[in-house]
Residue frames as a rotation matrix with the C-alpha (Angstrom) as fourth column:
UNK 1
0.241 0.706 0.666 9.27
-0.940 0.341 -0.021 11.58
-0.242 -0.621 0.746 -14.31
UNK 2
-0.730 -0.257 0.633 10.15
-0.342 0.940 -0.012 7.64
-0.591 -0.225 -0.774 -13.66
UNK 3
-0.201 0.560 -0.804 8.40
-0.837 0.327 0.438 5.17
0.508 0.761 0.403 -16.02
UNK 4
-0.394 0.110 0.912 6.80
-0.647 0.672 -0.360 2.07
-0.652 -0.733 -0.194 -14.34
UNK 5
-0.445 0.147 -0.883 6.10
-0.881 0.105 0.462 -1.17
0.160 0.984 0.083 -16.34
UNK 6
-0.342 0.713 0.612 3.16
-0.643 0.298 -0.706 -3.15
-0.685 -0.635 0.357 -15.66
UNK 7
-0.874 -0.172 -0.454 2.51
-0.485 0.347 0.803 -6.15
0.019 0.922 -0.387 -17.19
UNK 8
-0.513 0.733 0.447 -1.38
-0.605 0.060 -0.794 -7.18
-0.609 -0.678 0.413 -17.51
UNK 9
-0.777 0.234 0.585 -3.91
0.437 0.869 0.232 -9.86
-0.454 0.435 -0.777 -18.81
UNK 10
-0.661 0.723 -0.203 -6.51
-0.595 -0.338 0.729 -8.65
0.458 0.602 0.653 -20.85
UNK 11
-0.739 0.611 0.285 -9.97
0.038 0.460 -0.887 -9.53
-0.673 -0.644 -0.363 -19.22
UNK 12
-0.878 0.471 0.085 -13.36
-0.111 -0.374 0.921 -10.48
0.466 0.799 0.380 -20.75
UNK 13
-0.010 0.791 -0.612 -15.64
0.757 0.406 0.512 -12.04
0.653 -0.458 -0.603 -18.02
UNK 14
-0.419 -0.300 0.857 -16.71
0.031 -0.948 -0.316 -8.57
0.907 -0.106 0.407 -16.10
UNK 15
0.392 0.906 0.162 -18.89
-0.041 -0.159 0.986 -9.88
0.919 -0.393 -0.025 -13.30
UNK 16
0.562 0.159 0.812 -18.89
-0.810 -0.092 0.579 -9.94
0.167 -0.983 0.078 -9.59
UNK 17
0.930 -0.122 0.348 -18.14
0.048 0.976 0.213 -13.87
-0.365 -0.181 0.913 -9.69
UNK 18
0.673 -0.739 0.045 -15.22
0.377 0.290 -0.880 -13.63
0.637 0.608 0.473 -12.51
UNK 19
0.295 -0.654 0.697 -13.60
-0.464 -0.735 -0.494 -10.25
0.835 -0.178 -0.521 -10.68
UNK 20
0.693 0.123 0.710 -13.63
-0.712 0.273 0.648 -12.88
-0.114 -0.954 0.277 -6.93
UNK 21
0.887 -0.427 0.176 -12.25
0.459 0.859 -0.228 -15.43
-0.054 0.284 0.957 -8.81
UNK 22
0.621 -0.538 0.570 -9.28
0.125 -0.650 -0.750 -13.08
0.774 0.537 -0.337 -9.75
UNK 23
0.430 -0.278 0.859 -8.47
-0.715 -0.686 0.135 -12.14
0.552 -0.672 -0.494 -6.39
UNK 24
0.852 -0.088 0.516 -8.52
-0.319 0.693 0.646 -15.41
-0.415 -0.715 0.562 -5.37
UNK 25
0.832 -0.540 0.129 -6.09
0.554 0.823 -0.124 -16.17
-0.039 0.174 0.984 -7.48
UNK 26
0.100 -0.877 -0.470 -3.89
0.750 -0.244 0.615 -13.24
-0.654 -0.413 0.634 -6.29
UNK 27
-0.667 -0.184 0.722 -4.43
0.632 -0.652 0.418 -10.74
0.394 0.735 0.552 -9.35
UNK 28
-0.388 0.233 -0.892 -6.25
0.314 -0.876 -0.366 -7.47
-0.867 -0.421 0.267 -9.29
UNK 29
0.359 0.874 0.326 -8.99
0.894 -0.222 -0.389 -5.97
-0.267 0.431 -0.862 -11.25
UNK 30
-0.393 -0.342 -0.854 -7.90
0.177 -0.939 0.294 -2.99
-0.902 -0.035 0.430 -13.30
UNK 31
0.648 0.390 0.654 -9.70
0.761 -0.354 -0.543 -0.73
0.020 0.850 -0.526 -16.19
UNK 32
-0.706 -0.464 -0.536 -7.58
0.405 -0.884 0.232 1.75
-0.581 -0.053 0.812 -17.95
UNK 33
0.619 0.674 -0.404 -9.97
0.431 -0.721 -0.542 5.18
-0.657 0.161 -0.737 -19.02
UNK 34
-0.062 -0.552 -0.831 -8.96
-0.362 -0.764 0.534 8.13
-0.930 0.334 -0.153 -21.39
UNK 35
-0.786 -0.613 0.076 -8.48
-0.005 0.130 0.992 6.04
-0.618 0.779 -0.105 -24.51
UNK 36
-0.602 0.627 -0.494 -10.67
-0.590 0.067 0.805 5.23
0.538 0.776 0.329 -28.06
UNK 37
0.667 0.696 -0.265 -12.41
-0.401 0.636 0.659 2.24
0.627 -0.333 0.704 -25.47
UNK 38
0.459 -0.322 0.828 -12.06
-0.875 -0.324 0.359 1.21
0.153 -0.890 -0.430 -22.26
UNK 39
-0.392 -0.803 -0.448 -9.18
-0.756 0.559 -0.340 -1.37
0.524 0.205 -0.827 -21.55
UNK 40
0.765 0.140 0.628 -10.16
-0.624 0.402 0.670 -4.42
-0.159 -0.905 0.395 -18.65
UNK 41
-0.015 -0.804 -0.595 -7.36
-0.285 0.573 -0.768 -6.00
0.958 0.158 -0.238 -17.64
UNK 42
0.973 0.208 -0.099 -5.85
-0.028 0.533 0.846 -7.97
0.229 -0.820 0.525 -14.69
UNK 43
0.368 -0.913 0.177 -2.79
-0.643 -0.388 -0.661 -7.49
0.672 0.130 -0.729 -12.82
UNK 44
0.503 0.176 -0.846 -0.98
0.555 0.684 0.473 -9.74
0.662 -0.707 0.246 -10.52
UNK 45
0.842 0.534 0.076 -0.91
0.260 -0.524 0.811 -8.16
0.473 -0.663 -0.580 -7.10
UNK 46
0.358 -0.910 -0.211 2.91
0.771 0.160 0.616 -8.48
-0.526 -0.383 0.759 -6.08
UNK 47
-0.160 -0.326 0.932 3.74
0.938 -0.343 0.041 -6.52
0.307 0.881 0.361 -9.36
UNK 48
0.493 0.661 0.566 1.76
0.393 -0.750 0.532 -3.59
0.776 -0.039 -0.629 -7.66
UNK 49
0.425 -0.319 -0.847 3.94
0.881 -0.069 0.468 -3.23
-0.208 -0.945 0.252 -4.41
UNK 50
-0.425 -0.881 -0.206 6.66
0.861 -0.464 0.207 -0.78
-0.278 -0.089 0.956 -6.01
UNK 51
-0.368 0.481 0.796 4.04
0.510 -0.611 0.605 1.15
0.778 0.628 -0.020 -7.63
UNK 52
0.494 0.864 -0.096 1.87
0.297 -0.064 0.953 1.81
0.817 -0.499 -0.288 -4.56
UNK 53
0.974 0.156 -0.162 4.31
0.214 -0.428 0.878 2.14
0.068 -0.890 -0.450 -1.74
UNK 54
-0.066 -0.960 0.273 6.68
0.997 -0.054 0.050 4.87
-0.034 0.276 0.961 -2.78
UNK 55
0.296 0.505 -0.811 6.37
0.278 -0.857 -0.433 8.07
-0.914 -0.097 -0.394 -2.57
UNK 56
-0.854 -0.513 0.088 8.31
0.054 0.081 0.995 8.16
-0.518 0.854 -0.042 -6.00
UNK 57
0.012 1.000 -0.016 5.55
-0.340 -0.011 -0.941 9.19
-0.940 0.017 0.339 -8.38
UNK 58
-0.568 -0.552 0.611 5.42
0.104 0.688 0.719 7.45
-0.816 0.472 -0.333 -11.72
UNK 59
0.166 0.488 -0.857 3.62
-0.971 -0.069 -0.228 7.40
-0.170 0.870 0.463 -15.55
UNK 60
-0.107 0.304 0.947 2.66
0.025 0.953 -0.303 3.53
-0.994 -0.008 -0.109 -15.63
UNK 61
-0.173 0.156 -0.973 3.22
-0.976 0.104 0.190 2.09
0.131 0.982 0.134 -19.03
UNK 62
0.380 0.594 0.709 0.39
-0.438 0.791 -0.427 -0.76
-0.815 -0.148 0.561 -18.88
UNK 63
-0.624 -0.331 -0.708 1.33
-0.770 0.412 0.487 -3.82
0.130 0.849 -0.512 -21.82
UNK 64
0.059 0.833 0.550 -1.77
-0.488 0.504 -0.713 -5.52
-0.871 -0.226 0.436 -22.46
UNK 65
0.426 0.155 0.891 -2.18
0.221 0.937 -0.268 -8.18
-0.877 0.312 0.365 -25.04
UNK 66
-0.406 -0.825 0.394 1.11
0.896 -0.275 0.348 -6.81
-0.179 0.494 0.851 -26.94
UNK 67
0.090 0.098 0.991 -0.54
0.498 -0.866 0.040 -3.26
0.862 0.490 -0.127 -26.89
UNK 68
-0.303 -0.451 -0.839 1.25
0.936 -0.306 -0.173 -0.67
-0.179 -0.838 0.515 -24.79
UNK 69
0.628 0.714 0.310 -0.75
0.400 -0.638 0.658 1.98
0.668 -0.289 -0.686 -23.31
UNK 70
-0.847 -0.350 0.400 1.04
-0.070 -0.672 -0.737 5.44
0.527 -0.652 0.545 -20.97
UNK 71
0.367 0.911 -0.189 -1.35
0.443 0.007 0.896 5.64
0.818 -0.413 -0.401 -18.04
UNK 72
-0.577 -0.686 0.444 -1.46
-0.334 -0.298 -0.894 7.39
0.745 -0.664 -0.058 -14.72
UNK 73
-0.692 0.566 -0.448 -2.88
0.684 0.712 -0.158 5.93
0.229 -0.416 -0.880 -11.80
UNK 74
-0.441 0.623 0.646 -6.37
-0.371 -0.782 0.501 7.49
0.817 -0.019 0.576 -10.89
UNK 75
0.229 0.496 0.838 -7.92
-0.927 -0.153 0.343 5.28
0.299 -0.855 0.424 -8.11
UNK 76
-0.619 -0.308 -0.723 -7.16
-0.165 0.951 -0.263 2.85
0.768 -0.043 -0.639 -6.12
UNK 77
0.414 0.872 0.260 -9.46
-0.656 0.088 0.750 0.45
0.631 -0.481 0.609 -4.01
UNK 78
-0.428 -0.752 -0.501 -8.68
-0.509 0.659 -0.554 -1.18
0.746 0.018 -0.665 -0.80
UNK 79
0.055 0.892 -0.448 -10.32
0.353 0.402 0.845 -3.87
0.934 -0.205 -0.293 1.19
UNK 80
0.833 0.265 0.486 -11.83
-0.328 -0.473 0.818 -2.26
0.446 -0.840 -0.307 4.87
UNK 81
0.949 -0.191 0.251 -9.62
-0.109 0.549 0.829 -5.09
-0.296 -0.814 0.500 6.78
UNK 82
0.637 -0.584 0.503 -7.17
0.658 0.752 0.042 -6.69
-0.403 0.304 0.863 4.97
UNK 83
0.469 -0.343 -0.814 -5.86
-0.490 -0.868 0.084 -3.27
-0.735 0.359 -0.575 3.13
UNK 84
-0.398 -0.623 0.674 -5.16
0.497 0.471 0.729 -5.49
-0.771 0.625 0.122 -0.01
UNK 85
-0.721 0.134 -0.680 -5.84
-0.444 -0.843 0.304 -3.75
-0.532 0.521 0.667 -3.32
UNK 86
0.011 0.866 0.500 -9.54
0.225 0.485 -0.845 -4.85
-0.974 0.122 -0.189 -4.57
UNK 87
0.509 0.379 0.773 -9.33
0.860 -0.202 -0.468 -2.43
-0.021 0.903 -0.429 -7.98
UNK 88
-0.160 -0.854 -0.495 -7.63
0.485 -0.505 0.714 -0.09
-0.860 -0.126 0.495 -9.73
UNK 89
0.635 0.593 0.494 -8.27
0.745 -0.302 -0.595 2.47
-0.204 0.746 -0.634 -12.12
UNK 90
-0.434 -0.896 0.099 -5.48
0.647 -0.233 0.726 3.97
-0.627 0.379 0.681 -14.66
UNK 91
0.693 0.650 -0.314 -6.21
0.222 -0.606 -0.764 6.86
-0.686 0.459 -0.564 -17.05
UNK 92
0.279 -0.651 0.706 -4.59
0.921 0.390 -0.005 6.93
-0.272 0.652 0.708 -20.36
UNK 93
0.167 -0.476 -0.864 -2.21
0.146 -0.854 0.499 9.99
-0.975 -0.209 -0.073 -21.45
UNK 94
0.589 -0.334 0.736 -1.18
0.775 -0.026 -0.632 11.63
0.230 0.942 0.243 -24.78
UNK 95
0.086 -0.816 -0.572 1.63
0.967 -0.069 0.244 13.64
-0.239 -0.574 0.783 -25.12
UNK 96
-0.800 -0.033 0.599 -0.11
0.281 -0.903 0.325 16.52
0.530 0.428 0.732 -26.56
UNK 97
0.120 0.985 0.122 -3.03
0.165 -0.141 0.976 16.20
0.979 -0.097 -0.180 -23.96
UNK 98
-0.537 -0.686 0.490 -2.21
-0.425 -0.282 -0.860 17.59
0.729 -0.670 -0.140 -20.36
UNK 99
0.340 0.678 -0.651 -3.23
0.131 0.652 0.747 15.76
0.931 -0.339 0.133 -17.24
UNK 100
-0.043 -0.141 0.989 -3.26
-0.890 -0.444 -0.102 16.67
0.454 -0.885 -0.107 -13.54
UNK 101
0.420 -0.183 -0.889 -1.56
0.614 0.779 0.130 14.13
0.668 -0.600 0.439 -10.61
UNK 102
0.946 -0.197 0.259 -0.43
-0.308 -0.289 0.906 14.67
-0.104 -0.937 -0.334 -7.08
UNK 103
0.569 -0.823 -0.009 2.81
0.129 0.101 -0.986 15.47
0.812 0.560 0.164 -7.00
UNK 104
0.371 -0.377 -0.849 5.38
0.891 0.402 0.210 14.88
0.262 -0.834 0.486 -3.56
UNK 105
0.435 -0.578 0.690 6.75
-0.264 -0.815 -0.516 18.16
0.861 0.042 -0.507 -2.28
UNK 106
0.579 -0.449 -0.680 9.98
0.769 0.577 0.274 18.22
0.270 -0.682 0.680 -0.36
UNK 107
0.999 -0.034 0.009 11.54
-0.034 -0.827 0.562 20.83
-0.012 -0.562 -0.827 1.69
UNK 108
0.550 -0.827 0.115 15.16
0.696 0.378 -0.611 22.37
0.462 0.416 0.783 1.11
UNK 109
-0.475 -0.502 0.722 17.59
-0.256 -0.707 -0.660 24.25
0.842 -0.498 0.207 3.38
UNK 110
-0.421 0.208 -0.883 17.54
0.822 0.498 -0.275 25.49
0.383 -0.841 -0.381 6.57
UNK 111
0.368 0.864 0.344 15.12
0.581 -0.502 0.640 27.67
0.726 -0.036 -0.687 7.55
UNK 112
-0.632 -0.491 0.599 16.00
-0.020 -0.763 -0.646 31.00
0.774 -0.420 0.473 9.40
UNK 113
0.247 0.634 0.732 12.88
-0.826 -0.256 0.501 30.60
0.506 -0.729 0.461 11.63
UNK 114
0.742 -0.431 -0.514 14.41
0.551 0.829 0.100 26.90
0.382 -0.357 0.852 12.71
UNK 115
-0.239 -0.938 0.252 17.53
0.378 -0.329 -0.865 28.94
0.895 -0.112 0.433 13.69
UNK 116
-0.450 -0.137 0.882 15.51
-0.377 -0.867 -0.327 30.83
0.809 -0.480 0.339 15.91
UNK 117
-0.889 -0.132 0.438 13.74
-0.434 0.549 -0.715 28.42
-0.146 -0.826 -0.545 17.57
UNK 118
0.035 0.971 0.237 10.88
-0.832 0.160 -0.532 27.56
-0.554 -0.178 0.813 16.05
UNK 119
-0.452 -0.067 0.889 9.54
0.009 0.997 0.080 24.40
-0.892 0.045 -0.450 14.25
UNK 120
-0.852 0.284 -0.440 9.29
-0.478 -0.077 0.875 23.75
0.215 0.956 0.201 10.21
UNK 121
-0.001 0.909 0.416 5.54
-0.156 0.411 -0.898 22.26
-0.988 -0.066 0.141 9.38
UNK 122
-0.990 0.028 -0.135 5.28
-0.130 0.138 0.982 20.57
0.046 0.990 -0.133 5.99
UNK 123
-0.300 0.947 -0.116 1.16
-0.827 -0.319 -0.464 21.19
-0.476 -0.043 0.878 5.73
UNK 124
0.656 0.652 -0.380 0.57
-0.637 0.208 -0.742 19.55
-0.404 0.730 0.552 2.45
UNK 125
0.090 -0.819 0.566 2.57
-0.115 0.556 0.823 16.46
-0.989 -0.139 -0.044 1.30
UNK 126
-0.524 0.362 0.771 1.19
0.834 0.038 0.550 16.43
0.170 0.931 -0.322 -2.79
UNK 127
-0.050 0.673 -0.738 -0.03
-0.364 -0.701 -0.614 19.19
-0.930 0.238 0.280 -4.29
UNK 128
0.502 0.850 0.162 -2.15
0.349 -0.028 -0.937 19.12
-0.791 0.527 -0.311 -7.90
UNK 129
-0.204 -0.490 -0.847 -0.14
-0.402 -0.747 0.529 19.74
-0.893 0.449 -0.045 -10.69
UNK 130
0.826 0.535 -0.178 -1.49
-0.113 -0.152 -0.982 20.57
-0.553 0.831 -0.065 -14.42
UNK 131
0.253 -0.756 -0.604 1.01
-0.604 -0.611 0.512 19.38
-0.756 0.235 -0.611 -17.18
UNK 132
0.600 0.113 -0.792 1.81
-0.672 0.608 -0.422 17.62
0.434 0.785 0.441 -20.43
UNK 133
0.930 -0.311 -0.196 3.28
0.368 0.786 0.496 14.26
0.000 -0.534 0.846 -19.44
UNK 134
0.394 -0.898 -0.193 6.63
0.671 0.425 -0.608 15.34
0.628 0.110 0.770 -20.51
UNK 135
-0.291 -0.277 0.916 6.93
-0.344 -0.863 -0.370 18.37
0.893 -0.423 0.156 -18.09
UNK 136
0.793 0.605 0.072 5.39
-0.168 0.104 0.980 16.47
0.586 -0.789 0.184 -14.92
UNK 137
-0.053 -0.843 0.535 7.85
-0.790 -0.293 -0.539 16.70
0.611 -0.451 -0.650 -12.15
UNK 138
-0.056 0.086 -0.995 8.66
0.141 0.987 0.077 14.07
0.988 -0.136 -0.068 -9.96
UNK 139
-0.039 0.079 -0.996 8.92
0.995 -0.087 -0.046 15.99
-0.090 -0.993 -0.076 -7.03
UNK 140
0.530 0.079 0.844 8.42
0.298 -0.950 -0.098 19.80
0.794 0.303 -0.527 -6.13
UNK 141
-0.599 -0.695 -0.397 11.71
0.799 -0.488 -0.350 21.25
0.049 -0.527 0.848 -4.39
UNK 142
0.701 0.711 -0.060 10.61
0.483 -0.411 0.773 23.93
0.524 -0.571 -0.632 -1.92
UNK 143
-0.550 -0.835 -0.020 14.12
0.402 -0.243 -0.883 26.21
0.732 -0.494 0.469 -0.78
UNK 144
0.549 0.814 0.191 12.99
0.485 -0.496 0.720 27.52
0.681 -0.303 -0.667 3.00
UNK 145
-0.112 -0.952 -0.284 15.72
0.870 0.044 -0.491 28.67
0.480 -0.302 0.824 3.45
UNK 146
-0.731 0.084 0.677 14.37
-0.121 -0.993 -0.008 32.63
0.672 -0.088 0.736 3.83
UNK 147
0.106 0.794 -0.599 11.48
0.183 0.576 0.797 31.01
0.977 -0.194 -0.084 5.52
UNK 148
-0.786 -0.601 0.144 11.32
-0.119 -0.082 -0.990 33.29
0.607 -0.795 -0.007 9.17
UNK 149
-0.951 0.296 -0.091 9.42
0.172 0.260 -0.950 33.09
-0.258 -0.919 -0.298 12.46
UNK 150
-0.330 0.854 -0.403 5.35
-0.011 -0.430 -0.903 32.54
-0.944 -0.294 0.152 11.83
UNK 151
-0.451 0.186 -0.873 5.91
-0.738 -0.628 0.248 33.04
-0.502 0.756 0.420 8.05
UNK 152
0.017 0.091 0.996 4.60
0.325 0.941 -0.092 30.11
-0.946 0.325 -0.014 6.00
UNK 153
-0.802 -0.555 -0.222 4.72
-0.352 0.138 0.926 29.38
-0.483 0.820 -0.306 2.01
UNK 154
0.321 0.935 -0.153 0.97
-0.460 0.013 -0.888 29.59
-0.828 0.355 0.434 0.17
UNK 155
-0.048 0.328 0.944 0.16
0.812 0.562 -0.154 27.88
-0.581 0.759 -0.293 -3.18
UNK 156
0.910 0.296 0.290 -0.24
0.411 -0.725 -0.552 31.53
0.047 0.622 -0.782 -4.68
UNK 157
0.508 -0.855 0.103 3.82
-0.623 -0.282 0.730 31.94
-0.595 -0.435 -0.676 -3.76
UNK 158
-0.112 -0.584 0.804 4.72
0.307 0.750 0.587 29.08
-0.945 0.312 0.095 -5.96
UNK 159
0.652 0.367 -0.663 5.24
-0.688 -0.079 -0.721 29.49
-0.317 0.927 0.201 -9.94
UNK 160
0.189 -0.405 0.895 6.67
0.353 0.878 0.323 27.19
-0.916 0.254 0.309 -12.04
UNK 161
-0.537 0.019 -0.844 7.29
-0.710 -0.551 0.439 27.53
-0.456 0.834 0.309 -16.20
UNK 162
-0.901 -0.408 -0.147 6.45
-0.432 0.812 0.393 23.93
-0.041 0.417 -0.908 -16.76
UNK 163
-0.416 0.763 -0.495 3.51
0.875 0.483 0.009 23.14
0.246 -0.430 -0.869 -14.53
UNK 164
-0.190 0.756 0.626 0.59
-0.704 -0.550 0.450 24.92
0.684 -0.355 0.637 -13.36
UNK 165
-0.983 0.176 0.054 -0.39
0.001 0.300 -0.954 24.21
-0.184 -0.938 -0.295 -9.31
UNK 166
-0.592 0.799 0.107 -4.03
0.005 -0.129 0.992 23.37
0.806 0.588 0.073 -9.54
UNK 167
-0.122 0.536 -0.835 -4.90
0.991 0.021 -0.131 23.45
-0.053 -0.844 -0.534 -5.41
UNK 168
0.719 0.279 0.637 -6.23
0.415 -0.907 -0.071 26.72
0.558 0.315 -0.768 -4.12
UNK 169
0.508 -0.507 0.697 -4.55
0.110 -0.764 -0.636 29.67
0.855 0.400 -0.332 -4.04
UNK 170
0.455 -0.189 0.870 -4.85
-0.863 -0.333 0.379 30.25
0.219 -0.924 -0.315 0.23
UNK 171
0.854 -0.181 -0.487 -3.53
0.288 0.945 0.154 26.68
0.433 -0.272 0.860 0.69
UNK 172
0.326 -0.829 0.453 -0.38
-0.907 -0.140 0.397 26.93
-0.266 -0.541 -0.798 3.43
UNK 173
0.641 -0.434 -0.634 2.24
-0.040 0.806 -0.591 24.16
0.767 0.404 0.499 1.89
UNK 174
-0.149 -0.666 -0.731 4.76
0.871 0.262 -0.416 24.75
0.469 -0.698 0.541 4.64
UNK 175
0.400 0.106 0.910 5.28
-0.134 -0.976 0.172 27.09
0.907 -0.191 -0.376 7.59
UNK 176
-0.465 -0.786 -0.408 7.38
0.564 0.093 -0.821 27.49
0.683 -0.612 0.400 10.53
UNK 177
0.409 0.903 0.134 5.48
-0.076 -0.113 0.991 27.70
0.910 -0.415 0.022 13.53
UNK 178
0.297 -0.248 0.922 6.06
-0.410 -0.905 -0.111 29.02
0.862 -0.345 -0.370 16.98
UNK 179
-0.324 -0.484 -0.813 7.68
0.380 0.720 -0.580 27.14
0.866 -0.497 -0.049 19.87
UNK 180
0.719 0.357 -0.596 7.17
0.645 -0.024 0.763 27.47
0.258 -0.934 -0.248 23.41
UNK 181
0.232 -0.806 -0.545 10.51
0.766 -0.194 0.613 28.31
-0.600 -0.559 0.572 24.21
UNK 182
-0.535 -0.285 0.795 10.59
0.731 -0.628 0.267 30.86
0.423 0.724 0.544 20.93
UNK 183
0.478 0.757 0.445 7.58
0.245 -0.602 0.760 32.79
0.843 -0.254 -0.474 22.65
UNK 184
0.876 -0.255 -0.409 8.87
0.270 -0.442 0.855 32.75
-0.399 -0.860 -0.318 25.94
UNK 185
-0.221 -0.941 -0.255 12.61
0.678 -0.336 0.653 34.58
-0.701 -0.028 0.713 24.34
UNK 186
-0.490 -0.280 0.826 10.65
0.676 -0.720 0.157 36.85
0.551 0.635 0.542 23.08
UNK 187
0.617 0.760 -0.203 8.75
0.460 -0.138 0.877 37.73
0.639 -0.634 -0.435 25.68
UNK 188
0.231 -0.888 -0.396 12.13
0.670 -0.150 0.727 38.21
-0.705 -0.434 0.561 27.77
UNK 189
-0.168 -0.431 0.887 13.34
0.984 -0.133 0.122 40.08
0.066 0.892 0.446 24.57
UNK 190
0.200 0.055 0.978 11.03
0.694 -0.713 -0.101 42.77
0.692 0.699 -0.181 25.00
């Protein structure tokens, strides 16, 4: 998994008024959770772009007043209109303490039902995965290649050694769904 480095001010004024002021001046309200006591800091808002729009999933190492802190991200707030980030909320990690994030799945091969004519369906884009930081994948490869007409690829179909899938079980991640033109050559077929 990718490391991101995030460099933040240490906050003490917590109100309404201070957190406005902030924004105005282009930074971003963030608390990191998980640790001996919660962190408040302040990020400036550029810094946040690569983090946020990537599908690339990351373990955020936060450097507040010369203490560096592992975090993953846990929420993020954005405003109704403007879709700038209002707040942010990070959750600190240990490497003996396991911690569940959404993780990208991507599809590999070509699918035998695609041969025949039908059409691949990626359901679920992140699924839930349980794991000490160092075992968190950055992505979950998905071969569909065997993958025929109708069949699809559950959450109870998937194992791992590393990780543990925490969505449920019936969840359809991917599935290769019928065409028009597949129905009507079989139809002719029989």
């Amino acid at each position: 998994m990718q490391v991101f480095e995030l460099q933040g001010e240490l906050r003490t004024d917590l109100g309404k008024k201070a957190t406005n002021l902030l924004r105005a001046e282009g930074k971003v309200p963030c608390v990191l959770y998980g640790g001996k006591e919660n962190v408040h800091f302040s990020v400036v808002e550029k810094d946040l772009q690569k983090l946020l729009y990537t599908p690339v999933v990351y373990i955020v190492k936060v450097n507040v007043a010369g203490q560096s802190y592992e975090a993953v991200m846990r929420e993020i707030q954005f405003h109704p209109v403007s879709d700038r980030v209002l707040h942010m909320d990070f959750y600190q990690i240990s490497e003996d303490k396991p911690v569940i994030m959404e993780v990208p799945v991507k599809l590999q091969g070509f699918a035998e039902g695609v041969q025949a004519g039908g059409k691949l369906s990626l359901v679920v884009r992140k699924l839930k995965v349980k794991a000490i930081p160092a075992n968190l994948p950055g992505e979950i490869v998905l071969d569909v290649t065997n993958l025929g007409l109708g069949k699809s690829i559950k959450v109870k179909d998937l194992s791992f050694e590393n990780f543990e899938i925490v969505n449920a079980k019936e969840v359809v991640v991917a599935q290769i769904k019928l065409t028009r033109a597949a129905r009507a050559a079989a139809q002719e077929g029989k």
